[in-house]
matplotlib code that plots the C-alpha trace (Angstrom):
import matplotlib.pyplot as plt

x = [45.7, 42.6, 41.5, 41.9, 45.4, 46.9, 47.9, 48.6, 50.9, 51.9, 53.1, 54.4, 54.9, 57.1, 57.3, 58.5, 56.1, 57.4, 56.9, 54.9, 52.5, 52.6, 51.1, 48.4, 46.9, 47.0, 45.6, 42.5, 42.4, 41.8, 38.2, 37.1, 37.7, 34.8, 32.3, 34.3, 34.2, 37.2, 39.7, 42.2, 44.5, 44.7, 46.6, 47.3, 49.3, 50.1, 51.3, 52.6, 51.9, 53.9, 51.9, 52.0, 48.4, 49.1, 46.4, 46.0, 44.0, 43.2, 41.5, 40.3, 39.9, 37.4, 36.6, 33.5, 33.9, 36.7, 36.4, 37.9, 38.6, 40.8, 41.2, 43.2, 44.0, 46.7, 48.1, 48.2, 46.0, 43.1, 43.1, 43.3, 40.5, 38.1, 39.0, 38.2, 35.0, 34.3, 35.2, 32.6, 30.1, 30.5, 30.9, 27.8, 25.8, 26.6, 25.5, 22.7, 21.9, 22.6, 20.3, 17.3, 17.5, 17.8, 14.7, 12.7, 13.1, 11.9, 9.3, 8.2, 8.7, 6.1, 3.8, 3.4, 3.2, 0.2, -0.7, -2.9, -5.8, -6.0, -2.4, -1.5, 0.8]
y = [-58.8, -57.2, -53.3, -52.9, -55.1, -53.1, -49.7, -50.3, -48.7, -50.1, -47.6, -49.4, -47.2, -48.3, -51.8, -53.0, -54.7, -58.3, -59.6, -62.8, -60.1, -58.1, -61.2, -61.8, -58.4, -58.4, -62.0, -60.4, -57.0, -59.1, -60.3, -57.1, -56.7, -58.8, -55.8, -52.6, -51.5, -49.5, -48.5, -45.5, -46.6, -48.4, -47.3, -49.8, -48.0, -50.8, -49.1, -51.1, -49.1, -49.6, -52.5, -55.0, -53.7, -54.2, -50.9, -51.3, -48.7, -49.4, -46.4, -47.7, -44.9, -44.9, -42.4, -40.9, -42.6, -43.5, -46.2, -46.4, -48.5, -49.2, -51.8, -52.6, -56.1, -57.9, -59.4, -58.2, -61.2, -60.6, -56.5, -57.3, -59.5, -57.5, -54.1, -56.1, -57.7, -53.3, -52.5, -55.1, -53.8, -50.3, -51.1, -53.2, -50.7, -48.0, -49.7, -51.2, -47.1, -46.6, -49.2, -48.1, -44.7, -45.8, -47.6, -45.3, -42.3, -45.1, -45.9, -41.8, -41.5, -44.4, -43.4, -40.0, -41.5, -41.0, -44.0, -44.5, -47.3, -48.9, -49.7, -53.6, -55.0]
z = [12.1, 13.5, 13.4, 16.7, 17.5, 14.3, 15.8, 19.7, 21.7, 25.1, 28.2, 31.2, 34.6, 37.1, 35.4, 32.0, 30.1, 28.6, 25.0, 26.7, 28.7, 25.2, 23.7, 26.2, 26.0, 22.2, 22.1, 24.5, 22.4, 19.7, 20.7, 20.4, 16.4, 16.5, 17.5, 16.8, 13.1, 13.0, 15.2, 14.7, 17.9, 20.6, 23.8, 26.6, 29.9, 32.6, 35.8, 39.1, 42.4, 45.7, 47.1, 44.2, 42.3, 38.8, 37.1, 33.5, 31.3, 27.7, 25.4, 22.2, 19.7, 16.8, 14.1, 16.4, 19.8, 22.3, 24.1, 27.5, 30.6, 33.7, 36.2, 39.2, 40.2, 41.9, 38.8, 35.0, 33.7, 35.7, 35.0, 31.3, 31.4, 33.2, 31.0, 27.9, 29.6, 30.2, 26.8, 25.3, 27.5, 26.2, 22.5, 22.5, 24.4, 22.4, 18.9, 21.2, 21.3, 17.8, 16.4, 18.5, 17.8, 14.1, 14.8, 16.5, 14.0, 11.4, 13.6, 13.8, 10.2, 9.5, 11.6, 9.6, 6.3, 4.9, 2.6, -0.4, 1.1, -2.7, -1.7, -1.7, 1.0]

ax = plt.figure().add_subplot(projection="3d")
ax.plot(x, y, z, "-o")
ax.set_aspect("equal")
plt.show()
């Protein structure tokens, strides 16, 4: 089992939410354990409105971020899919932003390093 697939809690509104869909979301869940280093919880809220729109909201919770996206579609496979394509986007991004801070507080530190010129590199 993966870190975000371990700790997942499933709401369904107005619909109840089958062991086959159950397996389909955590089978798509589980591509993100891939990119997210640890997850504390993972909530997953389906909700069916009056004119057949299936709405499905996932919040993936880490130590220092959370992680969230919703989508509205006319069937439960499709919102799934495209909240999981979101949640990629934002993980990524955000160690995308990590990692170029990181590198540009190196970059700042080197550049006020003052070095000895007998030094050999």
């Amino acid at each position: 089992m993966g870190k975000v697939i371990e700790n997942v809690r499933f709401m369904g509104k107005g619909l109840e939410i089958e062991e086959k869909e159950k397996d389909y979301i955590l089978k798509k869940l589980a591509t993100l354990d891939r990119i997210v280093d640890e997850a504390v919880q993972t909530e997953v809220e389906v909700d069916a409105d009056k004119k057949g729109f299936i709405r499905v909201e996932v919040m993936v919770k880490t130590p220092r971020q959370l992680f969230r996206a919703e989508e509205t579609t006319e069937s439960l496979e499709a919102s799934i899919d495209l909240v999981v394509d979101e949640l990629q986007k934002q993980v990524v991004d955000t160690k995308d932003k990590v990692r170029t801070l990181r590198e540009r507080g190196a970059r700042s530190i080197k550049k006020k390093a003052v070095l000895d010129e007998n030094a050999r590199f």
